[in-house]
C-alpha positions in Angstrom: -6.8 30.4 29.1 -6.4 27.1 29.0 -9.2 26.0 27.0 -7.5 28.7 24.5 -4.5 27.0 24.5 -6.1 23.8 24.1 -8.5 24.8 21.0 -5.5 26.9 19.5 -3.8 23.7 19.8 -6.0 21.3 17.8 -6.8 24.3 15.2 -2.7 24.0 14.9 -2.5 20.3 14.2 -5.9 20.2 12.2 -3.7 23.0 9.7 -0.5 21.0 9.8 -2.5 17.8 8.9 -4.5 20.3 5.9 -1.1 21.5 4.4 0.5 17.8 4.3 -2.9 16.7 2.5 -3.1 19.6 0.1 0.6 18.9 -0.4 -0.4 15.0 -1.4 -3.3 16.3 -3.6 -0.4 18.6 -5.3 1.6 15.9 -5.9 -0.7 13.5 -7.1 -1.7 16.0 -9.6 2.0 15.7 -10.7 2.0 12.2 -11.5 -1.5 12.5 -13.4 0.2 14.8 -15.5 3.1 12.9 -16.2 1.4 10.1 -17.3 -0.6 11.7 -19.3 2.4 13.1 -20.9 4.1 10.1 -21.3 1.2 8.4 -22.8 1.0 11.4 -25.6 4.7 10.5 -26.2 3.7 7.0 -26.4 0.9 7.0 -28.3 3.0 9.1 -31.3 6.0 7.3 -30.8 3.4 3.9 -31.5 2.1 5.9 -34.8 5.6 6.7 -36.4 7.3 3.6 -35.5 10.9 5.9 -35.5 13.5 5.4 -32.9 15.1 8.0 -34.3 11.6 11.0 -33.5 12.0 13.6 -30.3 8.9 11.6 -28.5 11.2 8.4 -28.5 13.8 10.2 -27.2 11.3 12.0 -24.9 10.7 8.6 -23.5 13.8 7.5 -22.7 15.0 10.2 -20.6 11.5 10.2 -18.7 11.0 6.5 -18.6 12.5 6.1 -15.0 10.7 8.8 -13.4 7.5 7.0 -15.1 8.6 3.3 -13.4 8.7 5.3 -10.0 5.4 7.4 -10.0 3.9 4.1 -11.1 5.1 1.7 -7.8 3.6 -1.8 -7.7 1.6 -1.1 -10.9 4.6 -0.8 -13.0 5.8 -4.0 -12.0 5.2 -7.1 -13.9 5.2 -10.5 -11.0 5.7 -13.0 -13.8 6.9 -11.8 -17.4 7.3 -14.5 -20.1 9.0 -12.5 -23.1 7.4 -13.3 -26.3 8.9 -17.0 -27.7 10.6 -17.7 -24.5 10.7 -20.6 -22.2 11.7 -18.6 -19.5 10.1 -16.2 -17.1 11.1 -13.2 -15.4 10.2 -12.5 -11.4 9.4 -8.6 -10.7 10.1 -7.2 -14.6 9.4 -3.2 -14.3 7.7 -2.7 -17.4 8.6 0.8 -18.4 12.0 0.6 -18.6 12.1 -2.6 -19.9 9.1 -2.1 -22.6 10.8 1.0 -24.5 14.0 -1.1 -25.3 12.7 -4.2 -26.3 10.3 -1.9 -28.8 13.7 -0.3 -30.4 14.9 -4.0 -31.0 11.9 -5.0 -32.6 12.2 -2.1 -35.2 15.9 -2.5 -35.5 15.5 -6.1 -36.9 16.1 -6.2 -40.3 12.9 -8.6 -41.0 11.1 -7.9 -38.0 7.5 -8.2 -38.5 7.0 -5.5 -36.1 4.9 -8.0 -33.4 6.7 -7.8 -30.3 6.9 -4.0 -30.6 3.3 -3.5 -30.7 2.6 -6.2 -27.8 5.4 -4.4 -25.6 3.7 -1.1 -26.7 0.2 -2.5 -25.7 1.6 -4.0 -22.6 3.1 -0.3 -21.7 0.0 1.5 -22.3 -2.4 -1.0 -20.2 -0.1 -0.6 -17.2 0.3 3.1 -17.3 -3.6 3.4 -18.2 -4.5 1.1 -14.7 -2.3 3.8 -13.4 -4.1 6.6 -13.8 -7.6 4.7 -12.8 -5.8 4.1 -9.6 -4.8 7.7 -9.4 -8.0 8.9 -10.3 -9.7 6.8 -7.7 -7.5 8.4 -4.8 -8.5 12.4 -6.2 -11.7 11.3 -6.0 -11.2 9.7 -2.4 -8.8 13.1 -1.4 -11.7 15.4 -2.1 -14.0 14.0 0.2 -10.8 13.4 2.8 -10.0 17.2 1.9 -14.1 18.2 3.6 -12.9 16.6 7.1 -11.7 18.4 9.8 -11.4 15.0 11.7 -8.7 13.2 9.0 -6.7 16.7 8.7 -6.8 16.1 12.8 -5.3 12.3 12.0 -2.6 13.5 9.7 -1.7 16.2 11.8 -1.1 13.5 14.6 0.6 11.1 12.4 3.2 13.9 11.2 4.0 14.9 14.9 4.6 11.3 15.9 6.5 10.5 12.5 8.8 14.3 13.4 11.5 12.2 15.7 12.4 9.4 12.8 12.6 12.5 10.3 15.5 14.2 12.7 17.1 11.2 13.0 17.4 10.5 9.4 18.7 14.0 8.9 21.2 13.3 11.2 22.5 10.1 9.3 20.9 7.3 11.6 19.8 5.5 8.2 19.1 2.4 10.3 15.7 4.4 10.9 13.0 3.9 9.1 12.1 6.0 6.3 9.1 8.3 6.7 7.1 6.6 3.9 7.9 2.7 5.2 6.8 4.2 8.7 3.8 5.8 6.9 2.9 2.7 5.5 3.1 0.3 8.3 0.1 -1.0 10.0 1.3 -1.2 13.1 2.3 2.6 13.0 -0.9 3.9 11.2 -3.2 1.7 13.7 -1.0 3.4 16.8 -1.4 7.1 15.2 -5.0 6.7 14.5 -5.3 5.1 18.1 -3.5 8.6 19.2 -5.4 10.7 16.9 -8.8 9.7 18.4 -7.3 9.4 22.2 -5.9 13.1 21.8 -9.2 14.6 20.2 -11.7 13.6 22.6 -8.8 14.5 25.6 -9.1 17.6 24.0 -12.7 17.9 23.4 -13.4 17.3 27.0 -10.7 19.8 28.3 -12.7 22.5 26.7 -15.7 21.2 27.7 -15.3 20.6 31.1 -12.4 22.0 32.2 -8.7 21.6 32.6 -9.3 21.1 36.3 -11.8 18.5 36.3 -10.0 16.3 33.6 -7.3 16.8 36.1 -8.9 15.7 39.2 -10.5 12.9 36.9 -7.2 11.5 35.9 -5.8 11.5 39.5 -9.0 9.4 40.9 -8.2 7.1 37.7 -4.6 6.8 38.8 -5.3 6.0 42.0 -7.8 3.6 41.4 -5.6 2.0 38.8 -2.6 1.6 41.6 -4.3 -0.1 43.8 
């Protein structure tokens, strides 16, 4: 019974890990299609050159949800606005690009310039985007084949489970479960857990709760000494 237990176990966390990555897959779908949306609404918004169209509009009230799906690739490190002597540290370039595009078309005897470099600027980002997005589908199919990484995530989620109560609860001096998700240190300790935990558990079945048990106490002895 216990090599039941122990296989009905690991079939649990392999699922657990399976449903978190099929839950990532669903939501980087999400962000595909929102960027391809918001570059529609770009591109006609580009071709009319009205502030006063729906896809401007459309733009605006989507823009910030667009600067957060993008992360670090809709952040500029240095931005030197066009004719400036200055320059900008960290400029997010979607909600910054859609305004400076309605002042260029609101100036009386603009030439129209800046709006087409900050509409240029705009698409590039949101085009390295979706390579980048595109890149990880391609990496989650082949992540999606392997029993052993569903394994992994399943571990990572069971260790990350006590900082997720505890944020619930209001302790927001913990960590938040992506910044834990992302830290080295973490991953390195869950994927040293993962793998400790698997072959534990592949040598339970294989040999036998009892041997693994008179193993560890000849180990623990030897290691007191």
């Amino acid at each position: 019974m216990t090599r039941l237990y122990i296989g009905l176990t690991v079939a649990g966390i392999c699922a657990v890990g399976f449903v978190h990555l099929m839950v990532l897959r669903r939501r980087l779908q999400g962000q595909t299609g929102r960027a391809a949306a918001f570059l529609q609404q770009l591109h006609a918004f580009l071709r009319s050159r009205a502030i006063g169209e729906e896809n401007y509009s459309w733009l605006l009230r989507h823009c910030y949800e667009m600067q957060s799906d993008m992360g670090e690739f809709g952040i500029m490190g240095q931005f030197r606005p066009p004719y400036a002597r200055y320059v900008v540290q960290n400029w997010p370039i979607v909600i910054n690009s859609l305004p400076e595009m309605r002042q260029s078309l609101s100036q009386e005897f603009g030439s129209g310039r800046e709006f087409e470099e900050y509409g240029a600027l705009l698409q590039e980002a949101i085009l390295r985007n979706v390579g980048a997005l595109e890149n990880q589908a391609k990496e989650m199919a082949g992540v999606l084949r392997n029993p052993l990484i569903w394994f992994r995530y399943g571990i990572q989620l069971l260790l990350l489970f006590p900082f997720v109560v505890l944020r619930s609860l209001g302790l927001s001096s913990v960590p938040e479960q992506g910044v834990l998700r992302n830290n080295s240190v973490f991953r390195l300790f869950a994927t040293a857990a993962a793998i400790v935990a698997f072959f534990a558990s592949v040598v339970t079945i294989v040999a036998g709760w009892d041997k693994v048990a008179s193993f560890s106490k000849i180990l623990l002895g030897y290691l007191h000494k």
